[in-house]
ChimeraX commands (.cxc) that place a marker at each C-alpha (Angstrom):
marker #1 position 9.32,-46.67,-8.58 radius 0.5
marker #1 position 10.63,-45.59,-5.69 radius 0.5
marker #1 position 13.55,-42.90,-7.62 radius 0.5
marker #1 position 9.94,-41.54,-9.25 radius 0.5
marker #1 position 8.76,-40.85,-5.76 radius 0.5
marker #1 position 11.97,-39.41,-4.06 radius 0.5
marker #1 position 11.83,-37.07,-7.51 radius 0.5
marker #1 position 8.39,-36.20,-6.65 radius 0.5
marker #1 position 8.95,-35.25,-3.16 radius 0.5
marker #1 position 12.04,-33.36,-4.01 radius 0.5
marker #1 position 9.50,-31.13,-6.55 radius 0.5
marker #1 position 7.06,-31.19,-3.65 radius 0.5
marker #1 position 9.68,-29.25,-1.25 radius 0.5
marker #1 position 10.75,-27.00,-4.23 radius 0.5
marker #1 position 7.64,-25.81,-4.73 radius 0.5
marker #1 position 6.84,-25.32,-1.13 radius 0.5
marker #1 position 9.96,-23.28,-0.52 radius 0.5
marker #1 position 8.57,-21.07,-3.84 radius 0.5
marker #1 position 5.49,-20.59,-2.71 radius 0.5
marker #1 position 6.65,-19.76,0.68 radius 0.5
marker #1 position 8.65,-17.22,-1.14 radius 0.5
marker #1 position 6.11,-15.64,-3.11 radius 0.5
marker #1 position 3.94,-15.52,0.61 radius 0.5
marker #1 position 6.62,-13.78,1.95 radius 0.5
marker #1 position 6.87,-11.42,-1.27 radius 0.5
marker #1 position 3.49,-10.91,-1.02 radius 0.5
marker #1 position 3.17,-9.46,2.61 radius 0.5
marker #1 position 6.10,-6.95,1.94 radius 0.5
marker #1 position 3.95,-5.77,-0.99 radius 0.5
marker #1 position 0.92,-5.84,0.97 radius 0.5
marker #1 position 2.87,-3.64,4.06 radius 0.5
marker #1 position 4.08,-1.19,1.37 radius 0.5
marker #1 position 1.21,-0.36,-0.49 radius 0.5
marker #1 position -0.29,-0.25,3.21 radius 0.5
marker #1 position 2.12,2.98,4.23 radius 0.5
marker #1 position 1.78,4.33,0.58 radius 0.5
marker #1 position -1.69,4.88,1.22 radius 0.5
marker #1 position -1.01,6.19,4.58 radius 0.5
marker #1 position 0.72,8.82,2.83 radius 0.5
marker #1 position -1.39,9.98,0.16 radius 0.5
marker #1 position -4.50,10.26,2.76 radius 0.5
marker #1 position -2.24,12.57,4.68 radius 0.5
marker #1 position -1.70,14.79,2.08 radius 0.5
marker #1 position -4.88,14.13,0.63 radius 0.5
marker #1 position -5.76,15.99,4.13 radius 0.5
marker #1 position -3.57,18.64,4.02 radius 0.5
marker #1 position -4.55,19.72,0.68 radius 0.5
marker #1 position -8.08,19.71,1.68 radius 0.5
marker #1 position -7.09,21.81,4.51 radius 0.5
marker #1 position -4.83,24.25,2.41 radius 0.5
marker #1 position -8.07,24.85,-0.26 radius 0.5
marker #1 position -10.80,25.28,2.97 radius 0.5
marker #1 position -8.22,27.70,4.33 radius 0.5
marker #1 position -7.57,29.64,1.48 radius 0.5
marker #1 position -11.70,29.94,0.49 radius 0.5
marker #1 position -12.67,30.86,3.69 radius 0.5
marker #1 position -10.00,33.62,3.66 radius 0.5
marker #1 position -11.37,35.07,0.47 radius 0.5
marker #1 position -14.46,35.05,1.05 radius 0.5
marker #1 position -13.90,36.71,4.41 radius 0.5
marker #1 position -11.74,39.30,2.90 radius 0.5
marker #1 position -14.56,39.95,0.57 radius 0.5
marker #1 position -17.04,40.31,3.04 radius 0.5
marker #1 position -14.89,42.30,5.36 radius 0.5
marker #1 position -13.96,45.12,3.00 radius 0.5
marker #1 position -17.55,46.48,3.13 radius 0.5
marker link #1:1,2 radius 0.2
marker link #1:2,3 radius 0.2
marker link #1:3,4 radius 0.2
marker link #1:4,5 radius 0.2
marker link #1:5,6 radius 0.2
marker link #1:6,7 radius 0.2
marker link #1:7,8 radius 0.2
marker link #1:8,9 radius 0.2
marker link #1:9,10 radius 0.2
marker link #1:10,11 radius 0.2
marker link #1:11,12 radius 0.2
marker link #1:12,13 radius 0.2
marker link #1:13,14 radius 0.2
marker link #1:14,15 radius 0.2
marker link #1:15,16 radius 0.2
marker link #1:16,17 radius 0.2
marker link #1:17,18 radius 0.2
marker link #1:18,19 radius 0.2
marker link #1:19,20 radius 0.2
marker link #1:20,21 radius 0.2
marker link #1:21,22 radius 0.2
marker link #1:22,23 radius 0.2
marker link #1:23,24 radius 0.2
marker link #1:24,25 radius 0.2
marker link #1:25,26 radius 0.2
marker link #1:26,27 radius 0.2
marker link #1:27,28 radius 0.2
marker link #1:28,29 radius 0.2
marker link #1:29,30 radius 0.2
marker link #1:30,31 radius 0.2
marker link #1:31,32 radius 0.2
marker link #1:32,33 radius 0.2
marker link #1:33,34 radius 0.2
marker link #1:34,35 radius 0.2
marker link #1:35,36 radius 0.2
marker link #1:36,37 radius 0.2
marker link #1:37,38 radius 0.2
marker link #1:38,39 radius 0.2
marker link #1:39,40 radius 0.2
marker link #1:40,41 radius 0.2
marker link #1:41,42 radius 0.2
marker link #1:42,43 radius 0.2
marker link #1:43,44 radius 0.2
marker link #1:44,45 radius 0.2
marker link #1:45,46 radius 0.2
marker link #1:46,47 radius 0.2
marker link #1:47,48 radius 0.2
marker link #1:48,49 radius 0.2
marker link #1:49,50 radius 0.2
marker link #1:50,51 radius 0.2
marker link #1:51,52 radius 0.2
marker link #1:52,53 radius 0.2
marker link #1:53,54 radius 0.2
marker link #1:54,55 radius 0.2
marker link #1:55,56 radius 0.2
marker link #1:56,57 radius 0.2
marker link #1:57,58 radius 0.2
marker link #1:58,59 radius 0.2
marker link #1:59,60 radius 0.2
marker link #1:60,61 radius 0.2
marker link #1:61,62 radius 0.2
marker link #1:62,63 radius 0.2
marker link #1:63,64 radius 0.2
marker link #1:64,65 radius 0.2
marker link #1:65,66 radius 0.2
view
């Protein structure tokens, strides 16, 4: 009985150091998908920009040449 319990609480620790892992897997996931976004909204943002920017200067340089 008591070998069936050390074997238990040696599969208790193993799977406490795996899920610890998969915790710690998790958060680096979490932090990269985090700056990824980041990212696109910035150029998300810029390309906004660029198109505004490029309408507004045809349209004035329609408006202007009359």
């Amino acid at each position: 009985m008591a070998h069936l319990e050390g074997a238990f609480e040696q599969f208790g620790r193993s799977l406490a150091s795996i899920d610890g892992r998969f915790d710690s897997l998790d958060r680096k996931i979490d932090l990269r998908f985090d700056r990824l976004d980041q990212k696109i909204d910035q150029r998300l943002m810029w390309t906004i920009g660029v198109v505004l920017s490029t309408w507004l200067t045809t349209i004035l340089a329609v408006f202007l040449r009359t």
